[in-house]
C-alpha positions as CSV (number, residue, x, y, z in Angstrom):
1,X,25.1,24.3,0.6
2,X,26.0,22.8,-3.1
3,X,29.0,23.8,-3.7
4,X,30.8,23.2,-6.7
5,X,34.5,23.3,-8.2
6,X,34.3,25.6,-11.6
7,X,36.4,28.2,-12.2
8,X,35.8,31.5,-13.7
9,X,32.2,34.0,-13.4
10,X,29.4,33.7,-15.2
11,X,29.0,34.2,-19.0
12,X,29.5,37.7,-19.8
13,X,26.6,39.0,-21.7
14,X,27.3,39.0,-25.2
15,X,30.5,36.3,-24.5
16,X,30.6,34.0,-27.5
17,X,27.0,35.2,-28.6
18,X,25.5,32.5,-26.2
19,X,23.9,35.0,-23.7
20,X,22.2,37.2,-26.5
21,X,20.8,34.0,-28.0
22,X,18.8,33.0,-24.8
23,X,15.5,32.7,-24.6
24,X,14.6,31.3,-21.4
25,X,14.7,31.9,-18.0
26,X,15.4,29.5,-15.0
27,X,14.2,31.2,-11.8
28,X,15.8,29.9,-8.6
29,X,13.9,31.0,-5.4
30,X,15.9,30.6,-2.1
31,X,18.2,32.7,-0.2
32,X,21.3,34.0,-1.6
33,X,23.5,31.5,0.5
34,X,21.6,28.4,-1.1
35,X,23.1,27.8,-4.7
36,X,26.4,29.1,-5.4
37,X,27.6,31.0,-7.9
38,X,30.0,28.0,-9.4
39,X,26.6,26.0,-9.8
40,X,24.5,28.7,-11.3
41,X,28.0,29.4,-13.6
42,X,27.5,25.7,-14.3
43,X,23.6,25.4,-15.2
44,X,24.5,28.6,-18.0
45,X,27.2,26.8,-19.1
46,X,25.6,23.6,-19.8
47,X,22.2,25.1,-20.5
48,X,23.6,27.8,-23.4
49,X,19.6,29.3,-24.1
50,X,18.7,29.2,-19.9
51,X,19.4,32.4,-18.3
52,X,19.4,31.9,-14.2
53,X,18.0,34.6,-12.4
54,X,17.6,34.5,-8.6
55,X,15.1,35.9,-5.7
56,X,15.0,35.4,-2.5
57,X,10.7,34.7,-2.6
58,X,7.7,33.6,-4.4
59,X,6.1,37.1,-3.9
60,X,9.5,38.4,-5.4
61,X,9.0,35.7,-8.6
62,X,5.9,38.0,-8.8
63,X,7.3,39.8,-11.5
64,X,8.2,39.7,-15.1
65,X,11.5,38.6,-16.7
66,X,13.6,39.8,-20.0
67,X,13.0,35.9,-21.0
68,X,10.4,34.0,-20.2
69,X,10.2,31.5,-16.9
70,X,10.8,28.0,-18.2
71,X,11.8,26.4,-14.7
72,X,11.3,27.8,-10.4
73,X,13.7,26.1,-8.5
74,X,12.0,26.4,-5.5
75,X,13.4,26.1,-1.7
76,X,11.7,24.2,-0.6
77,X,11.1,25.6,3.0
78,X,8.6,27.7,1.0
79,X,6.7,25.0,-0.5
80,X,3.7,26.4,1.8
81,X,4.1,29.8,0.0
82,X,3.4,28.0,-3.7
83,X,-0.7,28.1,-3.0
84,X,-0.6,31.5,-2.4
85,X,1.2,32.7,-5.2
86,X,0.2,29.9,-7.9
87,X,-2.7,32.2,-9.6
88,X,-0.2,34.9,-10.0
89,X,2.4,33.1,-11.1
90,X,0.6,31.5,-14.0
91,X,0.0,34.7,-15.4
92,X,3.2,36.1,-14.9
93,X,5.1,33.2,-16.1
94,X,2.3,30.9,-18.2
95,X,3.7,27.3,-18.3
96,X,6.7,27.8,-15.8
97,X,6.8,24.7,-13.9
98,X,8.2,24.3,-10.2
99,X,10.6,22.2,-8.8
100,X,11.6,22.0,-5.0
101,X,15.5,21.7,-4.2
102,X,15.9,20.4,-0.7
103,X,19.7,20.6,1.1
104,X,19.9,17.6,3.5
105,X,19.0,19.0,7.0
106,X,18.0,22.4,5.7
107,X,14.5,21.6,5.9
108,X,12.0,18.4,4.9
109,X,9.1,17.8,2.9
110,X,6.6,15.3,2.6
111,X,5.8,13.2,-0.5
112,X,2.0,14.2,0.2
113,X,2.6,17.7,0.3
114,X,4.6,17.7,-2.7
115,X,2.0,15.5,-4.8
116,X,-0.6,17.8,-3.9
117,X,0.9,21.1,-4.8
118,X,-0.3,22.8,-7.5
119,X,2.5,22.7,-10.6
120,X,5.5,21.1,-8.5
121,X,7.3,18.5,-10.9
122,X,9.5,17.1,-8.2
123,X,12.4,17.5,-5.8
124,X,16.3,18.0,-6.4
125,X,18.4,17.2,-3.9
126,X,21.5,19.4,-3.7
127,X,23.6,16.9,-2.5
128,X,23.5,15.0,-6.3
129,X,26.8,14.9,-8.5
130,X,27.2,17.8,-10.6
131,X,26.2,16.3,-14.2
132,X,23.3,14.3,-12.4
133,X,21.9,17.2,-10.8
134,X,22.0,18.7,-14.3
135,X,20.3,15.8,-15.9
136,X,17.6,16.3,-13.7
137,X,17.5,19.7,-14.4
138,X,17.2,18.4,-18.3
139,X,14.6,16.6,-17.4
140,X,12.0,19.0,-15.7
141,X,12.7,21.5,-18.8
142,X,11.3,18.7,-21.1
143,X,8.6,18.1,-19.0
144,X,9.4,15.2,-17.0
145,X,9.4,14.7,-13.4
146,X,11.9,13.5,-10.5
147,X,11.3,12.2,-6.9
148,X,13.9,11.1,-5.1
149,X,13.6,7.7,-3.2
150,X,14.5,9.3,0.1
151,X,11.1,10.9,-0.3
152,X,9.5,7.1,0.5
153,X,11.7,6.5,2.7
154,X,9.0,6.7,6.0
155,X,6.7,5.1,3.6
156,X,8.8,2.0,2.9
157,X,9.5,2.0,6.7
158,X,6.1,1.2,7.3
159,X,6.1,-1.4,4.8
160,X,5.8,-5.2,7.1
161,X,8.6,-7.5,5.0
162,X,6.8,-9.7,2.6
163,X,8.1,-12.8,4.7
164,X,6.3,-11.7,7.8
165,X,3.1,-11.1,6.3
166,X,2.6,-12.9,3.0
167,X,1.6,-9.8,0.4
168,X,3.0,-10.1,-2.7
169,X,2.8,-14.2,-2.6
170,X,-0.1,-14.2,-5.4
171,X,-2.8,-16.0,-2.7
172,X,-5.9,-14.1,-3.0
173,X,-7.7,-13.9,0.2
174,X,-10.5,-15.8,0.9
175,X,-12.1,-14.7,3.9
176,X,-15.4,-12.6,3.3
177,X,-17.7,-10.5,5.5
178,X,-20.7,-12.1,6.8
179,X,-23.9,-11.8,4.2
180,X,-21.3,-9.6,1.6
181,X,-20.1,-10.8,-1.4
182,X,-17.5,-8.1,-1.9
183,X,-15.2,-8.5,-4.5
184,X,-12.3,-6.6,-3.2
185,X,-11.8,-9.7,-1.3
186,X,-10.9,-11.6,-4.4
187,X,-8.0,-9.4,-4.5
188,X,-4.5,-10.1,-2.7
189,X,-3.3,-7.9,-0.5
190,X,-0.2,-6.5,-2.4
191,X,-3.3,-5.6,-5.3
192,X,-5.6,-4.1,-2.4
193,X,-2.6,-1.7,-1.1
194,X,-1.8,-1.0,-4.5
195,X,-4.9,-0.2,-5.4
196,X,-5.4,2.0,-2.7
197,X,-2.6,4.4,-3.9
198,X,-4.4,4.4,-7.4
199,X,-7.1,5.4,-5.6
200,X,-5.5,8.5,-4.4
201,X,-4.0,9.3,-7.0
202,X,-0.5,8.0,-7.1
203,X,1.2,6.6,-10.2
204,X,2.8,3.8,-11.3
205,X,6.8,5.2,-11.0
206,X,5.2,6.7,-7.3
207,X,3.7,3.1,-6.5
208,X,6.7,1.2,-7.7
209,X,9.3,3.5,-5.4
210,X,7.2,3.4,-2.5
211,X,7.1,-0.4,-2.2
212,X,10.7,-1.3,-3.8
213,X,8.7,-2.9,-6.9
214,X,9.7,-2.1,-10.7
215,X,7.1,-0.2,-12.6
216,X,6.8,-3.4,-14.9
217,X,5.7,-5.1,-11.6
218,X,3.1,-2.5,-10.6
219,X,2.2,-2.2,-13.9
220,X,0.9,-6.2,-13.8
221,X,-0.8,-5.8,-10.5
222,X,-2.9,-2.8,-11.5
223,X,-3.9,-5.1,-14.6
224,X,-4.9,-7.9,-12.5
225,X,-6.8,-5.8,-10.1
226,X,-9.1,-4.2,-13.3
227,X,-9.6,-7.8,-14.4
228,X,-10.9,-9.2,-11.0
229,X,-13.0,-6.0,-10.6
230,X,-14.5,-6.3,-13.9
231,X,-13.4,-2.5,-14.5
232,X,-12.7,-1.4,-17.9
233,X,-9.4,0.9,-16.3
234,X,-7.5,2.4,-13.2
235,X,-10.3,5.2,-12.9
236,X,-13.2,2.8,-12.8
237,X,-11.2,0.6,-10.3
238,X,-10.3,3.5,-7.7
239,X,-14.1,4.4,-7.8
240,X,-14.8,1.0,-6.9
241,X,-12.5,1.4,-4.3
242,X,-13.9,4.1,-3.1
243,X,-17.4,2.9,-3.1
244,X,-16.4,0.0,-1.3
245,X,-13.6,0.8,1.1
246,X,-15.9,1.0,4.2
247,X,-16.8,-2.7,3.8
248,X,-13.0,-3.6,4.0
249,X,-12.9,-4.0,7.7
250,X,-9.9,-5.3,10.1
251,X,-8.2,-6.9,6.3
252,X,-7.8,-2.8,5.0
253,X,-6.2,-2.1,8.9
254,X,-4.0,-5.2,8.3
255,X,-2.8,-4.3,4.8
256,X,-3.5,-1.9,2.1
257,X,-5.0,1.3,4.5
258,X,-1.7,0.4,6.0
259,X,-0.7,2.6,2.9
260,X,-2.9,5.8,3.7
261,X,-0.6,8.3,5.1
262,X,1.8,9.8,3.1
263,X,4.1,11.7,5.1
């Protein structure tokens, strides 16, 4: 449980004028033991137009609010729940978007089940320093989005060093398949695994965590990989992909299908 050192309850309603001048609600879905009340104190405190409200469910979030939903902090044991409720929640709360906060050992989620939920911005670990946890929190409210590196963690595991295999040392491979002239095999095979995260879907900031490369560096790859496909962008190069994966063969086992599961 996040526990943290502030003294004093929460803002009194009316206290200062702050609480009457609020005008949007953070919802945090978990169970009463998950956030405590120092930490909620804390998010009103730094946050003077958020008002925190708390439920124990999605199908309580089902309901509407004095202010409207700006932010679900969602536990994210019930990330299963969010498909269920999702059409209902966008018209209750129109615009709300969901985050997942995840204690360490409470329960775990996969970075392909949280890329594929509908309207879930990230994860927040609970375990974060207090004014980083809130800077993430400033964050989602402006519409950006935060993923923890832990997340890849089983992903980088899989990852072969780039000593013991060669990807990433710029030598396109040369070996073709008999009677095809496929041109995924001008394409090294640090471009052909990171083309096959394009091709489901993954960006850049995803890419780069996943295999401990700056975005910059991803960012050069993807444009080499249009350029050697003749594609005029990422779309037209993950179609190609697509088109073309089946003709990959014992090279996509060896390298960039080494990058297909996401859990």
């Amino acid at each position: 449980m996040y526990r943290v050192a502030i003294p004093s309850a929460r803002r009194a309603p009316g206290a200062g004028g702050s609480a009457t001048k609020s005008c949007k609600t953070l919802l945090i879905v978990a169970p009463t033991d998950f956030v405590s009340e120092s930490l909620v104190c804390a998010i009103e405190r730094e946050f003077a137009w958020i008002s925190v409200q708390q439920v124990a469910t999605l199908a309580d979030a089902c309901v509407g609010f004095d202010c409207p939903v700006s932010l679900i902090l969602l536990d994210a044991a019930q990330l299963s729940d969010v498909a269920g409720h999702s059409v209902r929640l966008a018209h209750l709360h129109p615009g709300a978007q969901i985050m997942l906060i995840q204690e360490d050992g409470r329960h775990e989620v996969s970075i392909r089940d949280v890329v594929t939920a509908r309207n879930v911005r990230g994860v927040l670990p609970m375990n974060l320093k207090l004014d980083v946890w809130l800077s993430v929190v400033r964050l989602v409210l402006r519409g950006g989005e935060y993923f923890p590196l832990s997340l890849f963690e089983p992903m980088i595991a899989r990852q072969p060093t780039e000593a013991a295999t060669g990807i990433g040392d710029g030598s396109p491979h040369t070996g073709r398949h008999a009677g095809e002239a496929d041109d995924l095999d001008d394409l090294t095979d640090r471009e052909l695994q990171i083309l096959g995260m394009v091709a489901r879907g993954l960006q850049n900031k995803l890419i780069a965590a996943a295999l401990g490369l700056s975005e910059h560096t991803v960012k050069i790859h993807l444009h080499n990989i249009i350029s050697k496909l003749g594609a005029h962008n990422r779309t037209e190069a993950a179609a190609i992909y697509h088109e073309r994966r089946d003709m990959l063969g014992g090279r996509g086992a060896a390298s960039a299908l080494r990058a297909q599961p996401l859990a």
